[in-house]
PDB file with SEQRES, HELIX, SHEET and CRYST1 records, atoms N, CA, C and O in Angstrom:
SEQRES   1 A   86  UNK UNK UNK UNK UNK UNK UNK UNK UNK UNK UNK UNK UNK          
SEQRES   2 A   86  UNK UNK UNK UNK UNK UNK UNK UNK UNK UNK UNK UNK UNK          
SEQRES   3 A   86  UNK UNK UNK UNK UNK UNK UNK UNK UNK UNK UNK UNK UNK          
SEQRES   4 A   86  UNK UNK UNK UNK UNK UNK UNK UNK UNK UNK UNK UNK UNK          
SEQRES   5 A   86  UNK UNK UNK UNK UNK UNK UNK UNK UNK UNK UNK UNK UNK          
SEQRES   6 A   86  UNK UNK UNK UNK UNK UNK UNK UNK UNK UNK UNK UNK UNK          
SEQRES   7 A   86  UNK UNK UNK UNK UNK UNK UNK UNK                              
HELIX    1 AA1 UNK A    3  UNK A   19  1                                  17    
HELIX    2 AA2 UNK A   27  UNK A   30  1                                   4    
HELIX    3 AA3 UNK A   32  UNK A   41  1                                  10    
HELIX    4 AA4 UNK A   54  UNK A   66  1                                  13    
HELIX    5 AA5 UNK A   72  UNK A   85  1                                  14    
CRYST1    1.000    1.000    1.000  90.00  90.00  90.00 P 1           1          
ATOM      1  N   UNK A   1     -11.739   3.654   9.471  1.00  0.00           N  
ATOM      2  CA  UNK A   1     -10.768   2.801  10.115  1.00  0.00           C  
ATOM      3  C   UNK A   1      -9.668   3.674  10.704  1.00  0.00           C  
ATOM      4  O   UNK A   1      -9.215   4.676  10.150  1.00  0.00           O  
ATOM      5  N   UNK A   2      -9.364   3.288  11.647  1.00  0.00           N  
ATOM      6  CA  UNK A   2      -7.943   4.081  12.550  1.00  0.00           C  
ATOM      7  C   UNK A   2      -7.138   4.166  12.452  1.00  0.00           C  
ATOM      8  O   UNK A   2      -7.213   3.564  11.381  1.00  0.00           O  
ATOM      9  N   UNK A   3      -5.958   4.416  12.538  1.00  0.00           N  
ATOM     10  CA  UNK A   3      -4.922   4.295  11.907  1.00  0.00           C  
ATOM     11  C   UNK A   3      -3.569   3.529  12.598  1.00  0.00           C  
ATOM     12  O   UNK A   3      -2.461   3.178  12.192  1.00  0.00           O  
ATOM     13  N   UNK A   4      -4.560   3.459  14.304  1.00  0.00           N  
ATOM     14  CA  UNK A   4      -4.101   1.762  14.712  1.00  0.00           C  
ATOM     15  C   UNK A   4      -4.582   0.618  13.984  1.00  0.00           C  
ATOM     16  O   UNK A   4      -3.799  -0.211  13.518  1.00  0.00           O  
ATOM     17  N   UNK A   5      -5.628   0.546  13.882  1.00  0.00           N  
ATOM     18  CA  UNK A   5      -6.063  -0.726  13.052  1.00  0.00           C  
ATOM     19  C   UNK A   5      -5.370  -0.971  12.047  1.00  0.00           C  
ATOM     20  O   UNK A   5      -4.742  -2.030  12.017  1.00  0.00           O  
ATOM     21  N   UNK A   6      -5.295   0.067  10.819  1.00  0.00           N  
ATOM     22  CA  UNK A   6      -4.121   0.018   9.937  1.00  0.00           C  
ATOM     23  C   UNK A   6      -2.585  -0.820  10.030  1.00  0.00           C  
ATOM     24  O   UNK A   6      -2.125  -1.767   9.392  1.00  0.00           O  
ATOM     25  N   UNK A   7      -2.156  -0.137  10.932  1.00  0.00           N  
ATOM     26  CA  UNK A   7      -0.843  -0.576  11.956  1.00  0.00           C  
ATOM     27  C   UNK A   7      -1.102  -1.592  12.337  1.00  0.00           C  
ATOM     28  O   UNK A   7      -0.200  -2.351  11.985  1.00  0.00           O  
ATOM     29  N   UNK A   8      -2.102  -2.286  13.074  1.00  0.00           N  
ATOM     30  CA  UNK A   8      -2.187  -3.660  13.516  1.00  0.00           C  
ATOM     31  C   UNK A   8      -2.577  -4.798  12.543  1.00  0.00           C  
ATOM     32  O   UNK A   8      -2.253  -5.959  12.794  1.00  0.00           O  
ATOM     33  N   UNK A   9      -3.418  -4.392  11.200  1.00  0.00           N  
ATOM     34  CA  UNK A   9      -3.302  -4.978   9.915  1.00  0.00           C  
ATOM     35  C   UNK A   9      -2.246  -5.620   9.666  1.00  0.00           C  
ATOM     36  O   UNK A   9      -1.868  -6.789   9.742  1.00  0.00           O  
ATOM     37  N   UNK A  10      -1.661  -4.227   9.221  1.00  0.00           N  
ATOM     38  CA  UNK A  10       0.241  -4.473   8.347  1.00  0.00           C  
ATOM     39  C   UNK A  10       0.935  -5.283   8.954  1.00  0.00           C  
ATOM     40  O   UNK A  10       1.480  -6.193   8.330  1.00  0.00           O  
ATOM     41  N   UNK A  11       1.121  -5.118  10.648  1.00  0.00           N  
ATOM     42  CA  UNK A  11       1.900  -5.852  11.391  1.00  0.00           C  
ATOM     43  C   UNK A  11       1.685  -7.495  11.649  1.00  0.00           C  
ATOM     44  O   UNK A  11       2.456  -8.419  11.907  1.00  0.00           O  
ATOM     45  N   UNK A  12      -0.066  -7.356  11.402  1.00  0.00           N  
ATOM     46  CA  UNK A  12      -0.196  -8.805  11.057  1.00  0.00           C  
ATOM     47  C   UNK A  12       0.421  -9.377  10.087  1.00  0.00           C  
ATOM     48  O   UNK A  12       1.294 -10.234  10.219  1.00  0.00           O  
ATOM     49  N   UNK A  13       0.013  -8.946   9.084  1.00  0.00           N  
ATOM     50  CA  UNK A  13       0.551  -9.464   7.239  1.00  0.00           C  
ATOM     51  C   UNK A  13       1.484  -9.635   7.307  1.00  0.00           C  
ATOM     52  O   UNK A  13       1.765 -10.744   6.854  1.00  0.00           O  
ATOM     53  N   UNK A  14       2.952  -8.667   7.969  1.00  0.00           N  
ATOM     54  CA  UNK A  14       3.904  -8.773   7.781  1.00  0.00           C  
ATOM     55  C   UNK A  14       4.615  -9.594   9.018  1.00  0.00           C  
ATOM     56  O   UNK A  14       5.823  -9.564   9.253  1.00  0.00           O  
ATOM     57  N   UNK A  15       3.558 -10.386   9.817  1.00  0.00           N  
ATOM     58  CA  UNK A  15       4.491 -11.451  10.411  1.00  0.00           C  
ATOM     59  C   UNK A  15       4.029 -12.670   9.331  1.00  0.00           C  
ATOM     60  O   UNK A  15       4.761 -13.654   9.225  1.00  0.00           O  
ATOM     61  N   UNK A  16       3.000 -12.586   8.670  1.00  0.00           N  
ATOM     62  CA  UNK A  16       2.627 -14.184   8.125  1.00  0.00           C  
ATOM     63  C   UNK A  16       3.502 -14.113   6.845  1.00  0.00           C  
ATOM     64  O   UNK A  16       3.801 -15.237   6.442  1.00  0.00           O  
ATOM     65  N   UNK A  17       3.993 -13.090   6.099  1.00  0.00           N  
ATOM     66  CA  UNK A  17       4.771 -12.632   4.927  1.00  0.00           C  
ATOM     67  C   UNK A  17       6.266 -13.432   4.988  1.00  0.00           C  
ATOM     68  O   UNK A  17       6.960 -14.003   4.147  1.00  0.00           O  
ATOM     69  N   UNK A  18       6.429 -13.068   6.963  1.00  0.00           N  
ATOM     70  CA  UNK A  18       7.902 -13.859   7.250  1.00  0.00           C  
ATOM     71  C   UNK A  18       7.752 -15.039   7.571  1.00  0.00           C  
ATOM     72  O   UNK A  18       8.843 -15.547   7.826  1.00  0.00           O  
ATOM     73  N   UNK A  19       6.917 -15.722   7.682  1.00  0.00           N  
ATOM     74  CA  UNK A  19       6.773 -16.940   7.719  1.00  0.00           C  
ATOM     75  C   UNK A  19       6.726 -18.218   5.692  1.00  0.00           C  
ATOM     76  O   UNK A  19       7.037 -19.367   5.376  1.00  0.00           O  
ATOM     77  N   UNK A  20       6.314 -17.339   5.186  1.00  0.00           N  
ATOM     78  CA  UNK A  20       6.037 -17.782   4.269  1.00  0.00           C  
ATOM     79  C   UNK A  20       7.651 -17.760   3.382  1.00  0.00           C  
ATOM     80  O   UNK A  20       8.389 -16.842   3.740  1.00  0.00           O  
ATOM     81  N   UNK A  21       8.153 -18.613   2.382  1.00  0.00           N  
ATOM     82  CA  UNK A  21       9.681 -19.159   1.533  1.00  0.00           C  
ATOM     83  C   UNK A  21       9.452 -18.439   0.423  1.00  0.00           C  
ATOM     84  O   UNK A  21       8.276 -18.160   0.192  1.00  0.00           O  
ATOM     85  N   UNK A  22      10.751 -17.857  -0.748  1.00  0.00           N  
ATOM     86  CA  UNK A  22      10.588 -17.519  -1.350  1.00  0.00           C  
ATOM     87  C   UNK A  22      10.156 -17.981  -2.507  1.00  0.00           C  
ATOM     88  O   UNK A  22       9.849 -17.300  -3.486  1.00  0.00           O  
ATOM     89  N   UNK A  23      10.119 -19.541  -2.374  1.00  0.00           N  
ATOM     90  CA  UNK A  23      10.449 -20.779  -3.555  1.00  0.00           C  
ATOM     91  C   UNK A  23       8.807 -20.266  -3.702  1.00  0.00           C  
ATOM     92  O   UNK A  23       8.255 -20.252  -4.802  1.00  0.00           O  
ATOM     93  N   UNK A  24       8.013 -19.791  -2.262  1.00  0.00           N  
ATOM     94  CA  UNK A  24       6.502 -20.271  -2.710  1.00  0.00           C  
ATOM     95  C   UNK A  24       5.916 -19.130  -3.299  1.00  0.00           C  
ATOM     96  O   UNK A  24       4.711 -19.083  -3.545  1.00  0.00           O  
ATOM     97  N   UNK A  25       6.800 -18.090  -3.571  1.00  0.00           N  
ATOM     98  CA  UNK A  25       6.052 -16.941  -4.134  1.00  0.00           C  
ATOM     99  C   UNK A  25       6.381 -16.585  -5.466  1.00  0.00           C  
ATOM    100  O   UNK A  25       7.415 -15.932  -5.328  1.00  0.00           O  
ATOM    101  N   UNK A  26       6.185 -16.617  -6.346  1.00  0.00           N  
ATOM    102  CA  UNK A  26       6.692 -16.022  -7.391  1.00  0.00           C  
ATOM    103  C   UNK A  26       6.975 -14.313  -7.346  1.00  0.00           C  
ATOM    104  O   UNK A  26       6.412 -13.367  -6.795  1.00  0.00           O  
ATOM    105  N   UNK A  27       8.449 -14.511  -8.451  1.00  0.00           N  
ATOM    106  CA  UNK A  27       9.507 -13.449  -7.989  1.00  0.00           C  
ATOM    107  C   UNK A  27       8.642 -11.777  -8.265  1.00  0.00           C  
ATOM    108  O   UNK A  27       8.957 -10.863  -7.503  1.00  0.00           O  
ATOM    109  N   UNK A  28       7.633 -11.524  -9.322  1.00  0.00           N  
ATOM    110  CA  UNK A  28       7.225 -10.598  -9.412  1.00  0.00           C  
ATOM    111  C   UNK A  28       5.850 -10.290  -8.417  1.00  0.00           C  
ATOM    112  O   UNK A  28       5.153  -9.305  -8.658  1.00  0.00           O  
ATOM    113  N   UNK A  29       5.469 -11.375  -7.084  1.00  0.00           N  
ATOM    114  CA  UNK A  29       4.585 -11.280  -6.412  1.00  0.00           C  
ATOM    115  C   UNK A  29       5.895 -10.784  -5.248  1.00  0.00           C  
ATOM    116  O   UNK A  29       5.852  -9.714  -4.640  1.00  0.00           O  
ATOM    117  N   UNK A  30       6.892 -11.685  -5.123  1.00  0.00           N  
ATOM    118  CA  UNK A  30       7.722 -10.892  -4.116  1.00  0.00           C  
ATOM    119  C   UNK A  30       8.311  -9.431  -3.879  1.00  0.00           C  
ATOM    120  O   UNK A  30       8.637  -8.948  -2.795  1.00  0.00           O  
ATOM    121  N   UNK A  31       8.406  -8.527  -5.789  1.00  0.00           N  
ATOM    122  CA  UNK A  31       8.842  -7.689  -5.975  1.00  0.00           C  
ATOM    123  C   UNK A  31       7.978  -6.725  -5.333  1.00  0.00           C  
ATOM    124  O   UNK A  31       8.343  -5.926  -4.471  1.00  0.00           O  
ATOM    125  N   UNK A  32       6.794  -6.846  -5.808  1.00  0.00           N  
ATOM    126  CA  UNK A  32       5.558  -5.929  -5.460  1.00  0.00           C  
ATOM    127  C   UNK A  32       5.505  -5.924  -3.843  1.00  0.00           C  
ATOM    128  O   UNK A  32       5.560  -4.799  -3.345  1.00  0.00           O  
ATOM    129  N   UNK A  33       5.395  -7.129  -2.860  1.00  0.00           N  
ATOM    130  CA  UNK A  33       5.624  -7.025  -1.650  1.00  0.00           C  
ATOM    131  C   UNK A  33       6.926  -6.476  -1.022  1.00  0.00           C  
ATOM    132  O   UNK A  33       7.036  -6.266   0.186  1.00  0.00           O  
ATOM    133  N   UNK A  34       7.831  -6.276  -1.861  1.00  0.00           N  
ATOM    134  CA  UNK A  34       8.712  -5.632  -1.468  1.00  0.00           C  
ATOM    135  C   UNK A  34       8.917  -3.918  -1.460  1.00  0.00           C  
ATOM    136  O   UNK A  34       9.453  -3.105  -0.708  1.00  0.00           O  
ATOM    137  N   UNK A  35       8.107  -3.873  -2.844  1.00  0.00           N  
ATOM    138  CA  UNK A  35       8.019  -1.802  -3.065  1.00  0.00           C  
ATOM    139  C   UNK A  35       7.594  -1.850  -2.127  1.00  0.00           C  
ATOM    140  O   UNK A  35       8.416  -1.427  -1.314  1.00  0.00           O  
ATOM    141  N   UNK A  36       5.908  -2.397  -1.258  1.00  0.00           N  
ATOM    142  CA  UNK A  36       5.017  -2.177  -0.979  1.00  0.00           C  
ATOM    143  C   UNK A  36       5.203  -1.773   0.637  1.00  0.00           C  
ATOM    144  O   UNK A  36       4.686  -0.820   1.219  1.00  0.00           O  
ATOM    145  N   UNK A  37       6.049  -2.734   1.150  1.00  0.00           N  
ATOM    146  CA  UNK A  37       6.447  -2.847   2.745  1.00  0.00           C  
ATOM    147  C   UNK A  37       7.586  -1.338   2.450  1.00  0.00           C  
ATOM    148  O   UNK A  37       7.302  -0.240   2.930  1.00  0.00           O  
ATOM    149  N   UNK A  38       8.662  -1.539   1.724  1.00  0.00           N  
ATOM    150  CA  UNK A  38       9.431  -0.066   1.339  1.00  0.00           C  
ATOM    151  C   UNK A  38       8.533   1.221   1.588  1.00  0.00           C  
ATOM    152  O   UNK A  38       8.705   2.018   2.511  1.00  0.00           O  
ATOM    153  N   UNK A  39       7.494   1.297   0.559  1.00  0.00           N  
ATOM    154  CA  UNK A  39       6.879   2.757   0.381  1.00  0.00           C  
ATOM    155  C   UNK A  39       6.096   2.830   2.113  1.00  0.00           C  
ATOM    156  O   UNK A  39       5.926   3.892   2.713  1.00  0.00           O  
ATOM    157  N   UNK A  40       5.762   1.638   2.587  1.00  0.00           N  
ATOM    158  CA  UNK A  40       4.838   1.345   4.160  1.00  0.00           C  
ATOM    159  C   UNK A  40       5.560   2.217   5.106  1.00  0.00           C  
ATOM    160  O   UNK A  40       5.095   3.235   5.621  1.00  0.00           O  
ATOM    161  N   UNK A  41       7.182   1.541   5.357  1.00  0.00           N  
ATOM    162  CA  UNK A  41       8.211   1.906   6.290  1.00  0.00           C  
ATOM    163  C   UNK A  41       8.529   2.971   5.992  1.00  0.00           C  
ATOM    164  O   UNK A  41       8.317   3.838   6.839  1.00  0.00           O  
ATOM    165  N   UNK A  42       9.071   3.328   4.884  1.00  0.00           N  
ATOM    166  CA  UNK A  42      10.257   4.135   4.402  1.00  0.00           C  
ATOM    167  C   UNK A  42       9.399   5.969   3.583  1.00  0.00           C  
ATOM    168  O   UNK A  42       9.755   7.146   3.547  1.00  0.00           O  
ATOM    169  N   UNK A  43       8.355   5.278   3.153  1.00  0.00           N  
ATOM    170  CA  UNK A  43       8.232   6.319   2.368  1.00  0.00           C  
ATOM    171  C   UNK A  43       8.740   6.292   0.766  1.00  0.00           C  
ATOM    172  O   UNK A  43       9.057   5.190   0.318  1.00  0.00           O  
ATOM    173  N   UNK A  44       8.810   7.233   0.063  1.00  0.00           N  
ATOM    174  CA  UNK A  44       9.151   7.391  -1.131  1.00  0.00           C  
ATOM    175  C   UNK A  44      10.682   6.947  -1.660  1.00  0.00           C  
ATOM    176  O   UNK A  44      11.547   7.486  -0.969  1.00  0.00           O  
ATOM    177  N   UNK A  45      11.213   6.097  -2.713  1.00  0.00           N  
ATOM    178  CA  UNK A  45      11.824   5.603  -2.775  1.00  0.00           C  
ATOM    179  C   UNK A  45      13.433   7.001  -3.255  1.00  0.00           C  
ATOM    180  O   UNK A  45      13.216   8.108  -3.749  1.00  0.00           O  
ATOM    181  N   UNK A  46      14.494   6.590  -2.997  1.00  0.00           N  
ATOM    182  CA  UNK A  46      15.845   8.028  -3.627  1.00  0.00           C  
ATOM    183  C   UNK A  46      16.404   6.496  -3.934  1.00  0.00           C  
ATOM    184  O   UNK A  46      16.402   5.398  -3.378  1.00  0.00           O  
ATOM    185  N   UNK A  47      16.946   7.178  -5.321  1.00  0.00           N  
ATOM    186  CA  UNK A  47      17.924   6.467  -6.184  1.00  0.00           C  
ATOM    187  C   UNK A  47      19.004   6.669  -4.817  1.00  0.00           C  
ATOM    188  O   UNK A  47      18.965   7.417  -3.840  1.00  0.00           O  
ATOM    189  N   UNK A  48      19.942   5.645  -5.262  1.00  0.00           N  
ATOM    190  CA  UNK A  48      21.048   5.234  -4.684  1.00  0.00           C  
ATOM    191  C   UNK A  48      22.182   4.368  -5.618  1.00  0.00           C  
ATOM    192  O   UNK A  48      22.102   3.172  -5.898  1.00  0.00           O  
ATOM    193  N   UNK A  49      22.902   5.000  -5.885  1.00  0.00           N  
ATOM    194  CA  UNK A  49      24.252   4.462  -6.773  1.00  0.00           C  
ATOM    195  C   UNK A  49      24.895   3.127  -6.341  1.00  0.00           C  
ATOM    196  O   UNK A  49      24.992   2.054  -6.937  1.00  0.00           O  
ATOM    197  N   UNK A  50      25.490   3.708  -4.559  1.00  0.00           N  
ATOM    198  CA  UNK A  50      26.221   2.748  -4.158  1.00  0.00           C  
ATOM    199  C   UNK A  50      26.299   1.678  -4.354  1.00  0.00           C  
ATOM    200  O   UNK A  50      25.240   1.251  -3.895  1.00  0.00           O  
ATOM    201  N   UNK A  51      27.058   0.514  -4.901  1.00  0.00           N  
ATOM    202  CA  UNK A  51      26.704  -1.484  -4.615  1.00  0.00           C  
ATOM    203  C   UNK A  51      25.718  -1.837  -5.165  1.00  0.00           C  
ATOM    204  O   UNK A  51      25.125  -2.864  -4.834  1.00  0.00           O  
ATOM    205  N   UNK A  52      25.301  -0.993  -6.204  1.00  0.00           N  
ATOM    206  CA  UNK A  52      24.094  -1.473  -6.895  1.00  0.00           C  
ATOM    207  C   UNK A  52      24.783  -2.899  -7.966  1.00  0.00           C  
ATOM    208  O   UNK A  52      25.861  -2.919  -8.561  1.00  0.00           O  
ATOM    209  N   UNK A  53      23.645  -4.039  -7.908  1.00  0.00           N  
ATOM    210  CA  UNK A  53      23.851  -4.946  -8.512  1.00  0.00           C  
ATOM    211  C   UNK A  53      22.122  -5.026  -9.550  1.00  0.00           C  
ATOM    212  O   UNK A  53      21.187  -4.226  -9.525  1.00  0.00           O  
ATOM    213  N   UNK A  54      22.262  -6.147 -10.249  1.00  0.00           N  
ATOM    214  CA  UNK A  54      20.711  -6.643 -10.680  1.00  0.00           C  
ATOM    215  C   UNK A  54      19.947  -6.654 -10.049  1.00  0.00           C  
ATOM    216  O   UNK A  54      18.866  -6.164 -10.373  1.00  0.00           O  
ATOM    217  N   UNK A  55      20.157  -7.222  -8.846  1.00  0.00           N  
ATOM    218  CA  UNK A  55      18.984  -7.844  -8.432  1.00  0.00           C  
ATOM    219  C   UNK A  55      18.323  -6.298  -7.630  1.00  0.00           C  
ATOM    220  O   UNK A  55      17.198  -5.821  -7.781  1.00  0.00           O  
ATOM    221  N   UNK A  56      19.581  -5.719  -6.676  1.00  0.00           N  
ATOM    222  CA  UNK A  56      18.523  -4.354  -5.694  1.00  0.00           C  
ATOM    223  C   UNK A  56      18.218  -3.476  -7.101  1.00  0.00           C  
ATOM    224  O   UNK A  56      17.331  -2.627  -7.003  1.00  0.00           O  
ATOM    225  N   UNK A  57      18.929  -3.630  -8.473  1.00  0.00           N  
ATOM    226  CA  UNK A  57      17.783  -2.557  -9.224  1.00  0.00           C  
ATOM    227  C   UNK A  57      16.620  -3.034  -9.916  1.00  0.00           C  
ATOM    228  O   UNK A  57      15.868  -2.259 -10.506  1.00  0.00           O  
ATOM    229  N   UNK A  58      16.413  -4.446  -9.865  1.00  0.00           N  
ATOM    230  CA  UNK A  58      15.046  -4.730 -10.006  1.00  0.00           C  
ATOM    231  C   UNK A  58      14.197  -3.687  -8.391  1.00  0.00           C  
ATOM    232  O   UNK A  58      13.505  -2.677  -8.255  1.00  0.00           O  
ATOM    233  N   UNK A  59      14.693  -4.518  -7.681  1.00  0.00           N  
ATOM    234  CA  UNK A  59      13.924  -4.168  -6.396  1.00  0.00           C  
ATOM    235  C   UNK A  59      13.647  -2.341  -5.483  1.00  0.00           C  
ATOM    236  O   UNK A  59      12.916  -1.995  -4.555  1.00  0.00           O  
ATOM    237  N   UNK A  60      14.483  -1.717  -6.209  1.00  0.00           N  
ATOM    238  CA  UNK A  60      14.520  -0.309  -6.558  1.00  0.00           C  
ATOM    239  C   UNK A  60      13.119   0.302  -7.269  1.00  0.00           C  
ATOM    240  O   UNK A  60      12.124   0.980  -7.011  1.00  0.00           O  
ATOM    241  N   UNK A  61      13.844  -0.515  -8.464  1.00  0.00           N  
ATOM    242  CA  UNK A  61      12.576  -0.207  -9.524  1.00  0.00           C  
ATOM    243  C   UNK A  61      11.200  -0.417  -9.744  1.00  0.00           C  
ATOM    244  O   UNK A  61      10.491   0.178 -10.556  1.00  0.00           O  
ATOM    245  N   UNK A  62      10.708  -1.771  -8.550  1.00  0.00           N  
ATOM    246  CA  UNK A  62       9.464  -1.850  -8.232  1.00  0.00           C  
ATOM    247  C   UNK A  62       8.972  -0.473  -7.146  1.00  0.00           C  
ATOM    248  O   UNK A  62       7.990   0.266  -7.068  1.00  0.00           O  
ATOM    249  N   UNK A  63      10.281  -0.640  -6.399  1.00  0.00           N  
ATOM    250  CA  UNK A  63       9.993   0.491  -5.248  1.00  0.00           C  
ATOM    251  C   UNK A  63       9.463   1.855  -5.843  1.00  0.00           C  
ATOM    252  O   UNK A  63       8.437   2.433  -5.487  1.00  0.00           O  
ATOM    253  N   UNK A  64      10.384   2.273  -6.846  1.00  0.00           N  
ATOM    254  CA  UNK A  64      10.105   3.469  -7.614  1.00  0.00           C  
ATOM    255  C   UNK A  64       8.766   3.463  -8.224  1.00  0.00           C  
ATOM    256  O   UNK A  64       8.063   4.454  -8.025  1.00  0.00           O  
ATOM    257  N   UNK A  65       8.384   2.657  -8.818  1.00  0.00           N  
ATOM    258  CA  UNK A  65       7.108   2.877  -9.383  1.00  0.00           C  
ATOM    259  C   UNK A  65       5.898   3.011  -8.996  1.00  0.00           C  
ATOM    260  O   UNK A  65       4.899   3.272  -9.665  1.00  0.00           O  
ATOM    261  N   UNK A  66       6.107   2.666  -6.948  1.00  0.00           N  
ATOM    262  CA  UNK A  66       4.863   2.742  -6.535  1.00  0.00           C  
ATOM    263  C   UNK A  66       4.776   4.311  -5.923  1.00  0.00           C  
ATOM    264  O   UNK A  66       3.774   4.950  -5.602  1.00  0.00           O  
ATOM    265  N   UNK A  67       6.043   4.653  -5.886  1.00  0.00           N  
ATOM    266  CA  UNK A  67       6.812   5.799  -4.973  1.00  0.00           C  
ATOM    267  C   UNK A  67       5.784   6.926  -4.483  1.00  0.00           C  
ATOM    268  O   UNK A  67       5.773   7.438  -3.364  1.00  0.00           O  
ATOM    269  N   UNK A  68       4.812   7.243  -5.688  1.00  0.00           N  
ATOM    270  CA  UNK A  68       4.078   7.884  -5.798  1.00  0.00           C  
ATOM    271  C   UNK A  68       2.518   7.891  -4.747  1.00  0.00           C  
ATOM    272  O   UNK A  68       1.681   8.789  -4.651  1.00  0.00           O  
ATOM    273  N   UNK A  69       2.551   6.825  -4.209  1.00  0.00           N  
ATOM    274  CA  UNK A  69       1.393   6.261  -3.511  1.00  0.00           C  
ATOM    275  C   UNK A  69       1.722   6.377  -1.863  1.00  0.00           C  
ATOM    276  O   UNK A  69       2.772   6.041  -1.315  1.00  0.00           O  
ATOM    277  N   UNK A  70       0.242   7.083  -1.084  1.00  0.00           N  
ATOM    278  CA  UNK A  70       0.789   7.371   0.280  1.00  0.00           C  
ATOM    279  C   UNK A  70       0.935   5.954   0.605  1.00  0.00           C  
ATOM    280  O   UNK A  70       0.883   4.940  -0.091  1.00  0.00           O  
ATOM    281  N   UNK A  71       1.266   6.293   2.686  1.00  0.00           N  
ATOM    282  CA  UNK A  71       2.221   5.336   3.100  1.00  0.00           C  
ATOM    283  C   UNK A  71       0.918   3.977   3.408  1.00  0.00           C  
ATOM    284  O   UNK A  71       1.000   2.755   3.530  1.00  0.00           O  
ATOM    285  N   UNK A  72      -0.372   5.092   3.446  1.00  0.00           N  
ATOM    286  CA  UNK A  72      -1.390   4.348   3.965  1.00  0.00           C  
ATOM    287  C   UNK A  72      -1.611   3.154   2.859  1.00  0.00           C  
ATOM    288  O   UNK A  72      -1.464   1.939   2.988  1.00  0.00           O  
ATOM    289  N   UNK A  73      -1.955   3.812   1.905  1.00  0.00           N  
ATOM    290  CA  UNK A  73      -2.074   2.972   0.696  1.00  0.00           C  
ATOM    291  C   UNK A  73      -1.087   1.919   0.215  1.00  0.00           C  
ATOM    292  O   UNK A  73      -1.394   1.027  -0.576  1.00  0.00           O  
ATOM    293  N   UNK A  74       0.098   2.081   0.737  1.00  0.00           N  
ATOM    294  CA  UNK A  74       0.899   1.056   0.649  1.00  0.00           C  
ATOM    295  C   UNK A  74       0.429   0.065   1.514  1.00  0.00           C  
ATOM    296  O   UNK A  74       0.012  -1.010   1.083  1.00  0.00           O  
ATOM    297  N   UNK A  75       0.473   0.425   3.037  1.00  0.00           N  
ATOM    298  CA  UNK A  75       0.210  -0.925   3.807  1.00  0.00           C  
ATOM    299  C   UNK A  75      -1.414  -1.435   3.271  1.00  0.00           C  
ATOM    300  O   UNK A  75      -1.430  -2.662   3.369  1.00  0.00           O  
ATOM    301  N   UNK A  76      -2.259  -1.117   2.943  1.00  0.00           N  
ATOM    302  CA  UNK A  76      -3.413  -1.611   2.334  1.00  0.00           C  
ATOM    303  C   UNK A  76      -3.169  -2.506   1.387  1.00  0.00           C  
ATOM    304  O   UNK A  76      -3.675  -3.626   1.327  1.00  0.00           O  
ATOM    305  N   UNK A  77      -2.319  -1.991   0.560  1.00  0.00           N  
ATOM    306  CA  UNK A  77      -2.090  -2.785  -0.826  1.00  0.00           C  
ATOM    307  C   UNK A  77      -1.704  -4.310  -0.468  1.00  0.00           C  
ATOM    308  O   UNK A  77      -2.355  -5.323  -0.726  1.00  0.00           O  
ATOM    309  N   UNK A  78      -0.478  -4.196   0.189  1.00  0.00           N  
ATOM    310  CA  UNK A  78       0.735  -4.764   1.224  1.00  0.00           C  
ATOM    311  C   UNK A  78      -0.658  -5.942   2.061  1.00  0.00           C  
ATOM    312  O   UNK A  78      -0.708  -7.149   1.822  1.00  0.00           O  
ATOM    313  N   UNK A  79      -1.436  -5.363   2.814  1.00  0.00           N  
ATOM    314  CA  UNK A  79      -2.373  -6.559   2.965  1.00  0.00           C  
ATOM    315  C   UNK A  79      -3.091  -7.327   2.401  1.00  0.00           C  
ATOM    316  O   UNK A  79      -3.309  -8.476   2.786  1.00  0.00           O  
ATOM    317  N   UNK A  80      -3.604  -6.757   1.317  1.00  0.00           N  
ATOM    318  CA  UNK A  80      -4.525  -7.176   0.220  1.00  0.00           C  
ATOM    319  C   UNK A  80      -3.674  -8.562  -0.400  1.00  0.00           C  
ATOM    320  O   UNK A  80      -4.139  -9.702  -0.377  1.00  0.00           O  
ATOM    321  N   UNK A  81      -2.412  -8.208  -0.919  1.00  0.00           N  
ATOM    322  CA  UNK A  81      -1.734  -9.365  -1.531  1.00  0.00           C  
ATOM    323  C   UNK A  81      -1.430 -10.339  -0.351  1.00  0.00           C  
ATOM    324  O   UNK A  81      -1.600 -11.480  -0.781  1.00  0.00           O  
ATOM    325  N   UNK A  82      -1.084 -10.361   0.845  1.00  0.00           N  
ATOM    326  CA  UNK A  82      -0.652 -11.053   1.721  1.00  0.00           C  
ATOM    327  C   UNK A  82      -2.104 -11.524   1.658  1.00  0.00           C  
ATOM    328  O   UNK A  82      -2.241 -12.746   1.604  1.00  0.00           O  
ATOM    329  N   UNK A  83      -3.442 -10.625   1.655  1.00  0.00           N  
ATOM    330  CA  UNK A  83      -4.369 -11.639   2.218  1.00  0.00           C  
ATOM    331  C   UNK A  83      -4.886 -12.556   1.004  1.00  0.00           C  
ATOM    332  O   UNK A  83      -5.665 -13.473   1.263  1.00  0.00           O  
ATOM    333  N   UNK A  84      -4.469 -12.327  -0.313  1.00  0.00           N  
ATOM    334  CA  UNK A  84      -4.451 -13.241  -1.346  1.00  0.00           C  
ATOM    335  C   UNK A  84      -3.914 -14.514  -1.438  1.00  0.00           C  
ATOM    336  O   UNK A  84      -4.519 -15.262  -2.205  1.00  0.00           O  
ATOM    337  N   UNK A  85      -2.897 -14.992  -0.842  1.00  0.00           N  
ATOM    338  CA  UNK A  85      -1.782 -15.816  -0.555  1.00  0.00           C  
ATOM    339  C   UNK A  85      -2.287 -16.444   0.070  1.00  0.00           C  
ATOM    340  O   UNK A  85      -2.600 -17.576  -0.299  1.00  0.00           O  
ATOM    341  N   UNK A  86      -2.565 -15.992   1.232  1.00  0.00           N  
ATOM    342  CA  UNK A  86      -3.481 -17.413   2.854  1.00  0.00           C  
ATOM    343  C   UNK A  86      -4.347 -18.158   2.030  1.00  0.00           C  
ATOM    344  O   UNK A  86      -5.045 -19.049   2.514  1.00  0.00           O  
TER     345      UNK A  86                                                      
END                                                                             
């Protein structure tokens, strides 16, 4: 597979991801879609002190744990659960 196709995957998932409410996901299915699109875009997660509250160090801390996993493998993952959901 190419690594447009990849790209045109993710970009799918992640328009139907924004379509979808948070009420309908449960919070540790949202967490995981959240490392997941993070490690996709961003890469590997850096602590950050600033304005930290509960909730971004839950959402940190999912990030962190996938941190380890390339970017490819994130957006794979990242589809897999989105394509669980439809």
């Amino acid at each position: 597979m190419t690594e447009k196709d990849l790209d045109t995957r993710f970009s799918e998932a992640v328009e139907i991801a924004l379509k979808m409410t948070q009420a309908s996901l449960p919070q540790d299915v949202q967490l995981r879609l959240y490392a997941y699109y993070k490690q996709a875009t961003f890469g590997s997660a850096i602590y950050q002190s600033d304005n930290f509250d509960l909730r971004n160090a839950f959402k940190t801390n999912a990030w962190m744990q996938i941190s380890h996993i390339s970017i490819e493998e994130a957006k794979e993952k990242y589809i897999e659960i989105i394509n669980s959901l439809k």
